[in-house]
C-alpha positions as CSV (number, residue, x, y, z in Angstrom):
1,X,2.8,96.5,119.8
2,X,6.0,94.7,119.5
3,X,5.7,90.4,119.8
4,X,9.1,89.0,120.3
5,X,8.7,85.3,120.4
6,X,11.2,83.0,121.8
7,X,10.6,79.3,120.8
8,X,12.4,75.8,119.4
9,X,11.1,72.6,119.7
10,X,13.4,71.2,121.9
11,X,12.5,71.5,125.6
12,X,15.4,72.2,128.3
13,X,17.4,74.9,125.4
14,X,16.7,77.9,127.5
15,X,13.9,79.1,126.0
16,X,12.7,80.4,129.8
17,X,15.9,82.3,130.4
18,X,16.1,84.0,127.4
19,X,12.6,85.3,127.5
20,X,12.6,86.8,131.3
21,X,15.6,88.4,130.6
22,X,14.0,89.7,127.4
23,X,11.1,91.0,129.4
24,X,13.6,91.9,132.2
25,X,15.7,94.2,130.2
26,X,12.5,95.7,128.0
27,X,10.4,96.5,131.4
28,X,14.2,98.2,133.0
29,X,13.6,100.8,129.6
30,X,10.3,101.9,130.7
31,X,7.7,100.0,128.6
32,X,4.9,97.9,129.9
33,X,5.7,94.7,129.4
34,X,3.5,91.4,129.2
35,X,5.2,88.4,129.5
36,X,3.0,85.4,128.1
37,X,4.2,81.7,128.8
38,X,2.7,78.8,126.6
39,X,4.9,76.2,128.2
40,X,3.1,73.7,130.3
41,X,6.0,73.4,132.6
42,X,5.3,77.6,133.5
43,X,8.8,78.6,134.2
44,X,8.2,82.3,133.1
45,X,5.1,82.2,135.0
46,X,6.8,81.0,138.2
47,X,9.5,83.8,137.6
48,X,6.6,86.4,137.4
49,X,5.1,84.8,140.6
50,X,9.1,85.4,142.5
51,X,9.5,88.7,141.2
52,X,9.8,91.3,143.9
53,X,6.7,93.8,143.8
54,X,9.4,97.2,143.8
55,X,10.7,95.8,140.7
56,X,10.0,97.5,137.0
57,X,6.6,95.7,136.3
58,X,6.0,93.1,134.4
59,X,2.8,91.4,134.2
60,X,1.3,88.1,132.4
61,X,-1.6,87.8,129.9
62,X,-5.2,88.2,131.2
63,X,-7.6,85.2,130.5
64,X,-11.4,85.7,129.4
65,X,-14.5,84.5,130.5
66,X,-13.8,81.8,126.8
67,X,-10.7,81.5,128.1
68,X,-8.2,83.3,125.4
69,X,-5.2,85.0,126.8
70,X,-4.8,88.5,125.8
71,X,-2.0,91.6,126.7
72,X,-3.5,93.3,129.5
73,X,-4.8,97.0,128.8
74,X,-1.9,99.5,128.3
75,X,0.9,97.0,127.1
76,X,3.4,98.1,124.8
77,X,5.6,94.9,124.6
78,X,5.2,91.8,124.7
79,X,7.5,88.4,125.2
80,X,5.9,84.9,124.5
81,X,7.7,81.8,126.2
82,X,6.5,78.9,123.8
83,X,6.1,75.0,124.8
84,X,8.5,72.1,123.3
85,X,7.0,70.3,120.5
86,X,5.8,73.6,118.2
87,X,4.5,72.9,115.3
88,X,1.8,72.6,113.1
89,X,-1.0,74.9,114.4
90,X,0.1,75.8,117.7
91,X,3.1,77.2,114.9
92,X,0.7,79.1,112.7
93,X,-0.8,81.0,115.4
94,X,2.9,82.1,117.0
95,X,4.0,83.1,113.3
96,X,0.7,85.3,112.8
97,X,2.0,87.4,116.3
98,X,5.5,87.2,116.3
99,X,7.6,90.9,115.0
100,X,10.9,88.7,115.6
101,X,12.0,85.2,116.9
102,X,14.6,84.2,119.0
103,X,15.9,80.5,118.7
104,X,17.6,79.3,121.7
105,X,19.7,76.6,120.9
106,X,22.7,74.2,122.9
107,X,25.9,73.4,120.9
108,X,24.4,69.4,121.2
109,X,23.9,67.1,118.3
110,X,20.3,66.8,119.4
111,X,19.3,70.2,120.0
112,X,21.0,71.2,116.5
113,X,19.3,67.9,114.6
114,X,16.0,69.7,116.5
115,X,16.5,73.5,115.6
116,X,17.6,72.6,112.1
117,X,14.3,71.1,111.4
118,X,12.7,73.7,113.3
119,X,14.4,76.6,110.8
120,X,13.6,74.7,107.5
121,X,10.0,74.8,109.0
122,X,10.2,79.0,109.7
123,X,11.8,78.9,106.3
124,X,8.7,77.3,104.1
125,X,5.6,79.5,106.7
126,X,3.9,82.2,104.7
127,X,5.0,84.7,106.7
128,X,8.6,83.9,106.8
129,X,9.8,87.1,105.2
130,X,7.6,89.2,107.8
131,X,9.4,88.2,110.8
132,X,12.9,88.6,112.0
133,X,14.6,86.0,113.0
134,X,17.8,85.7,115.2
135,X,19.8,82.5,116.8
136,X,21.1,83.1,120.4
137,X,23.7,80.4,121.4
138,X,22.5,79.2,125.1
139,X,24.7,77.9,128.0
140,X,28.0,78.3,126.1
141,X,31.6,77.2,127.0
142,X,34.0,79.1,124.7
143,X,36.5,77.2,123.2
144,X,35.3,74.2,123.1
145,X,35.1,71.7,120.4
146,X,30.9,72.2,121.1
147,X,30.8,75.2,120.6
148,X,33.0,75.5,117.4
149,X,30.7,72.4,115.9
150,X,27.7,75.1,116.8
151,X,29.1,77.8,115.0
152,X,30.0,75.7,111.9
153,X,26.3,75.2,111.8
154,X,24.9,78.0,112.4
155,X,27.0,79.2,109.2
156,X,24.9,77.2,106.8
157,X,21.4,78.8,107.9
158,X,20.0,81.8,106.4
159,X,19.6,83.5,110.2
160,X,22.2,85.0,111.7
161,X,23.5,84.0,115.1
162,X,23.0,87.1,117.2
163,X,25.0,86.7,120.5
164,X,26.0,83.7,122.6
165,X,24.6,83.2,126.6
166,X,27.6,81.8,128.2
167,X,27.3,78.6,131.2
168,X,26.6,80.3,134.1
169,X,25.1,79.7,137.4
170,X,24.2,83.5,137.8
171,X,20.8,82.9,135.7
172,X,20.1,80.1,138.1
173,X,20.4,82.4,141.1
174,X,18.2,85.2,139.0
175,X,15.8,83.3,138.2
176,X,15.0,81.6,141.6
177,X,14.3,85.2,142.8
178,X,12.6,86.4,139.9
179,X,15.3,88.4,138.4
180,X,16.6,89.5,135.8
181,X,20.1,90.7,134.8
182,X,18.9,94.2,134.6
183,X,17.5,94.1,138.5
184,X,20.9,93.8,140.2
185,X,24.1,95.7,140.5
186,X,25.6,96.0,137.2
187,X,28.9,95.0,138.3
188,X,28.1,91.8,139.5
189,X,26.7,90.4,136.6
190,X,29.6,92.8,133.8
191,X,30.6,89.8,131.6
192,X,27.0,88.7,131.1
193,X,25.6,92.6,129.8
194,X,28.2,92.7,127.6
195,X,27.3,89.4,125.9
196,X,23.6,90.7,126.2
197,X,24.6,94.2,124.0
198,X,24.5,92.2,120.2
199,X,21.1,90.7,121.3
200,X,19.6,93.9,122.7
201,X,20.8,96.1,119.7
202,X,19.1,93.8,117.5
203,X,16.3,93.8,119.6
204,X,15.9,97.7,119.1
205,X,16.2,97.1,115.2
């Protein structure tokens, strides 16, 4: 069963909207899709709570009478939404699920200062070389002097930066309804799919 974990350190990077779009796009191709948040704020888990019933389903993790979460029966994939602050153990125990891991990150000074720790951290786990890793640019203006600096950074890591999520209100409006890209008309959304295919091919890897 496929674990694609999206998670940085630094809250308010998009980690949310990358992973119900994730789970959006994975429950559209047919699978059955759990979509697990660890965040205490619970975006994803307010997104499952909007999301129309007709929709391709997507469902959250069960809890156990010791409470530990757990896929429901019959998952095939699953998304994890991590909290801010991951680290130490709460680290350990997303690296010994994840398959591959997304890194939202901002073209800011802070949230690259925060990611670049965060990646020297992925770097030294024991199960680095087990898990692939991708960087997905969040809330991007193109050409900008940002988002230049982002890319000149993202040139000295050792993961590759996988596709860019441009600043749009359209995820704002998706998400208030829980929605994803893949839930509406095609056309209305055309410029963000196309940024989406990089990410979703290397999904598929």
């Amino acid at each position: 069963m496929p674990v694609i974990v999206v998670a940085n350190p630094k809250g308010g990077v998009g980690k949310s909207t990358l992973a119900t779009n994730v789970a959006g796009w994975l429950a559209r191709q047919g699978h059955a899709v759990m979509l697990g948040d660890a965040d205490r704020q619970q975006s994803a888990r307010q997104w499952l709570d909007l999301r129309p019933e007709q929709l391709p389903r997507i469902v959250g993790w069960e809890i156990d009478a010791e409470h530990l979460a757990r896929p429901p029966k019959g998952t095939t994939h699953v998304v994890l939404d991590t909290p801010a602050g991951l680290r130490g153990k709460r680290l350990d125990a997303v690296m010994k699920l994840a398959d591959k891991l997304l890194v939202p990150l901002q073209p800011s000074l802070f949230d690259i200062q925060a990611t670049h720790a965060f990646l020297k951290a992925l770097a030294a786990h024991p199960r680095a070389d087990s898990i692939a890793v991708g960087l997905v640019g969040m809330r991007i203006k193109e050409h900008t002097h940002a988002n230049l600096h982002l890319h000149e950074f993202v040139a000295t890591l050792p993961y590759p930066l996988i596709g860019d999520v441009r600043d749009t209100q359209n995820y704002v409006h998706l998400a208030a309804r829980g929605l994803s890209l893949w839930d509406i008309a095609p056309g209305r959304v055309e410029r963000d799919l196309a940024q989406w295919q990089p990410l979703i091919e290397w999904i598929q890897r």
